[in-house]
KETITI-619583 format. One record per residue: residue in one letter; x, y, z of N, C-alpha, C in turn. Coordinates in steps of 0.2 Angstrom, whole numbers, plus 2048, in hexadecimal, padded with zeros to 3 digits. Layout:
<sites>
AXYZXYZXYZ/...
</sites>
This chain:
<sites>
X8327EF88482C7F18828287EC87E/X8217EB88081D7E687B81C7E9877/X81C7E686E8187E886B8147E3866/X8107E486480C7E085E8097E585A/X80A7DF85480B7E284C8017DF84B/X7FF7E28467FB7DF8447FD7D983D/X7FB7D483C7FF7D08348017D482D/X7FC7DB82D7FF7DC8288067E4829/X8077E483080B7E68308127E2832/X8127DD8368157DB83781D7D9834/X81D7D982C8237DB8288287DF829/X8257E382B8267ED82B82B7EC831/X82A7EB83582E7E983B8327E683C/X8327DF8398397DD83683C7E0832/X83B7E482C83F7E68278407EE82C/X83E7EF8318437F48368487F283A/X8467EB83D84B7E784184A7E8846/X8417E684883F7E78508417DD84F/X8427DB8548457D585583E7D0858/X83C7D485E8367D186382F7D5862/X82A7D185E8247D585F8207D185E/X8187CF8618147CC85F80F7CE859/X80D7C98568077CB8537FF7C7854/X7FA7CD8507F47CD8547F07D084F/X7EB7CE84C7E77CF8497E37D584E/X7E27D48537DD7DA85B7E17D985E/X7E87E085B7EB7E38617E87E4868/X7E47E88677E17EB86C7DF7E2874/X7DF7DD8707DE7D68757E47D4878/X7E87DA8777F27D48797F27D887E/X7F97D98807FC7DB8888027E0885/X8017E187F8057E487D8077EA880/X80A7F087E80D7F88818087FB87A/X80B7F987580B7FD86E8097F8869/X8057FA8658037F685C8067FB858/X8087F68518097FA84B8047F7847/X8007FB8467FD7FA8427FA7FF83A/X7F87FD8367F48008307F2807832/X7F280C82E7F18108307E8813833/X7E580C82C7DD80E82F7DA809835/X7E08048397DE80283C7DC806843/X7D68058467D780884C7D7803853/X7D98078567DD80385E7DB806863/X7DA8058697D78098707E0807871/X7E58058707EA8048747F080A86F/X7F680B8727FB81186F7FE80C86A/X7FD80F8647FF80C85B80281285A/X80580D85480881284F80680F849/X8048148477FE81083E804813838/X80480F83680880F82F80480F829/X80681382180581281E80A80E818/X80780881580E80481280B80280B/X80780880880680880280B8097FC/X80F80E7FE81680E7F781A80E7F9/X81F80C7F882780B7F882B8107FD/X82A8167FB82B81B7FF82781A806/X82081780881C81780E81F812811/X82380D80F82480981282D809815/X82F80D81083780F81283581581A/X83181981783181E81E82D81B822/X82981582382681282982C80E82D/X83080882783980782D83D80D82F/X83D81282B84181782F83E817835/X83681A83683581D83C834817842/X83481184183380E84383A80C846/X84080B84184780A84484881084B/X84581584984781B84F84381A855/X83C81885383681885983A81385F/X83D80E85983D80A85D846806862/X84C80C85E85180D86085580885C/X85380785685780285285C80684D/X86480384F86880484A867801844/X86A80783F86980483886B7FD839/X8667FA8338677F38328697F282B/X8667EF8278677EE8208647F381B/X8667F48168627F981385B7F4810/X8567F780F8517F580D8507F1806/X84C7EA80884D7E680284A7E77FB/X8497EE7F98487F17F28497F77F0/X8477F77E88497FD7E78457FF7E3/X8418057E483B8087DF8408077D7/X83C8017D383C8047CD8378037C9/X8358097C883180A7C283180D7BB/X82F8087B88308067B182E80E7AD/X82880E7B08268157AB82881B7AA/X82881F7A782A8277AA82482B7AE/X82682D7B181F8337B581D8387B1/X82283A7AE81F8407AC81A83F7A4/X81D8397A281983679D81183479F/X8128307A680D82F7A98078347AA/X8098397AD8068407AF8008407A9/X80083E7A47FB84179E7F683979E/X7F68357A27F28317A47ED8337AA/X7E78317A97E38347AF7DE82D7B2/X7DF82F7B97DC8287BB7D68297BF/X7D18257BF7CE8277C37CF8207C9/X7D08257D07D081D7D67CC81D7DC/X7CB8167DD7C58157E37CB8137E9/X7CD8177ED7D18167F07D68197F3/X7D681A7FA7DB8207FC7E481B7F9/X7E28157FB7E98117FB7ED8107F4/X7E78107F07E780E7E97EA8177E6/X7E981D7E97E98237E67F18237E9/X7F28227EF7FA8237F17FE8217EB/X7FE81A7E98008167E28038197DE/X7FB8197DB7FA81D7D37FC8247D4/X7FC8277D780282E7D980982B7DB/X80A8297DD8138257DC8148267D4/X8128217D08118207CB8128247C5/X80E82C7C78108317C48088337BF/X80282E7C27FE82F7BD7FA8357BE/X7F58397BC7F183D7BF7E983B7C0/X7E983C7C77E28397CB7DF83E7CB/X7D983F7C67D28407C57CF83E7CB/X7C88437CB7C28437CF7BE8407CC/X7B98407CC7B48397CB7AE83F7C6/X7AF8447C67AB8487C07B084A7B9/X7B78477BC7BB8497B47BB8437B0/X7BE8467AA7C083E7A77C583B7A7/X7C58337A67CB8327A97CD8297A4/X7D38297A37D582479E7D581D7A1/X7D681D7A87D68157AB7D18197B2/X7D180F7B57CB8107BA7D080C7BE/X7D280E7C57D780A7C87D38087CF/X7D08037D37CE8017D67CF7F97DC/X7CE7F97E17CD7F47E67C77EF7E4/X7CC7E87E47C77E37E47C17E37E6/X7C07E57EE7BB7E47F37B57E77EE/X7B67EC7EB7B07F17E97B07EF7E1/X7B17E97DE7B17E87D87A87E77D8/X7A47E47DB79B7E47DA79A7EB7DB/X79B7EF7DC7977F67DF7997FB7D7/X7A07F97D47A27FC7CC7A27F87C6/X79D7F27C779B7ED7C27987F37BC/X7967F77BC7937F87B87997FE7B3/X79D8007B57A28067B47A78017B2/X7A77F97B57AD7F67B37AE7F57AB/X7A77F37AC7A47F07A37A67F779F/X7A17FB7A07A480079A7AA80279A/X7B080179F7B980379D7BA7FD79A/X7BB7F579B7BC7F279A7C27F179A/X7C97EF7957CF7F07997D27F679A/X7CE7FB79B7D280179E7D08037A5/X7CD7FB7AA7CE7FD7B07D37F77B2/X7D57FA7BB7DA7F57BD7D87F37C4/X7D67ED7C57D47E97CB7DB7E87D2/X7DC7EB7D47E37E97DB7E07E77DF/X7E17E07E17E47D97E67E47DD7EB/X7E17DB7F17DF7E07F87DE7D97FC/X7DF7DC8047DF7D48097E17CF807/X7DD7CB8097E17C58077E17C3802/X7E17C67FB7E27C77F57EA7C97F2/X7EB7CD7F77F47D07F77F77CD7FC/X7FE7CF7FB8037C97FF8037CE805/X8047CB80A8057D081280A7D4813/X80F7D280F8177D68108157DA80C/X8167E28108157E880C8187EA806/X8217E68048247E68008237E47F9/X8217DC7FD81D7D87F58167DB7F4/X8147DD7F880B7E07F880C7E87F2/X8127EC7F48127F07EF8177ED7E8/X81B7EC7E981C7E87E28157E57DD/X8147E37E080E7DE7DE8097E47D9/X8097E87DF8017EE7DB8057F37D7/X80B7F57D680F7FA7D48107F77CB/X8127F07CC8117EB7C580C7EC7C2/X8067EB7C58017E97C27FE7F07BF/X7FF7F57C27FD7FD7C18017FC7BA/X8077FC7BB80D7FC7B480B7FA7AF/X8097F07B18067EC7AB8007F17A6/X7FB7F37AA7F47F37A97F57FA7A4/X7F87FE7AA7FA8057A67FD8097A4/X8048077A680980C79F80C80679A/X80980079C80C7FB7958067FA78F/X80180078F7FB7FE78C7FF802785/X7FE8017807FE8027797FB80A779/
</sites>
């Protein structure tokens, strides 16, 4: 079977231990059978979208991916969720987030996600949309949190949540 990965998926796929796969920024332009792709990615061709936001999305994307694609266990996966904070502690944090990707997270994490009429202790948000919150920035001042998005974050899903799972931590449960 052909398949092509799109680049930011294409980690996923080795950390399942598909061996032969192309990659393609415009699956839909290969000769491909199948693309794995992001899950907001859309394809005229047969995909399987992944979500590879938290540690958990990305452990049950190699599971189903090792089955989809008939692979015997291979290594166990190269991490291991730790988080430094407590959740339950967390839960009395309220966050407000611009972001379905950024909300999966900050709910990993244990914090409670406000809606945008309640009030809320941090502002946790995607790069791309830092002009459009310029003004919301300045009045939280360091109680919002900027995440590294495209080519701003690493492509490996794994160092990509490492990386935003930190920086959640730094910003917010290591705050005084």
């Amino acid at each position: 079977m052909k398949i092509v990965a799109t680049p930011m998926c294409k980690d996923v796929l080795t950390l399942a231990g598909v061996k032969k796969f192309h990659v393609s920024s415009d699956p839909d332009s290969t000769d491909a059978e199948i693309a794995v792709v992001l899950s907001e990615t859309n394809t005229v061709m047969k995909s399987v979208k992944l979500k590879l936001n938290t540690f958990l999305q990305i452990k049950e994307s190699v599971e189903m991916l090792r089955d989809m694609f008939g692979i015997i266990e291979v290594e166990n996966l190269p991490f291991k969720v730790n988080i430094k904070s407590s959740k339950s502690e967390n839960r009395k944090i309220k966050v407000r987030v611009y972001s379905n990707f950024l909300r999966d997270i900050v709910d990993d994490l244990g914090f409670s996600v406000v809606s945008e009429d309640q009030n809320y202790d941090y502002l946790v948000y995607p790069d791309y949309i830092r002009d459009k919150l310029s003004d919301e920035i300045v009045t939280m001042g360091d109680y919002m949190v900027e995440v590294p998005t495209h080519k701003n974050a690493p492509k490996n899903p794994v160092k990509r949540a490492e990386m935003r799972y930190k920086l959640l931590e730094k910003k917010i449960c290591m705050k005084p």
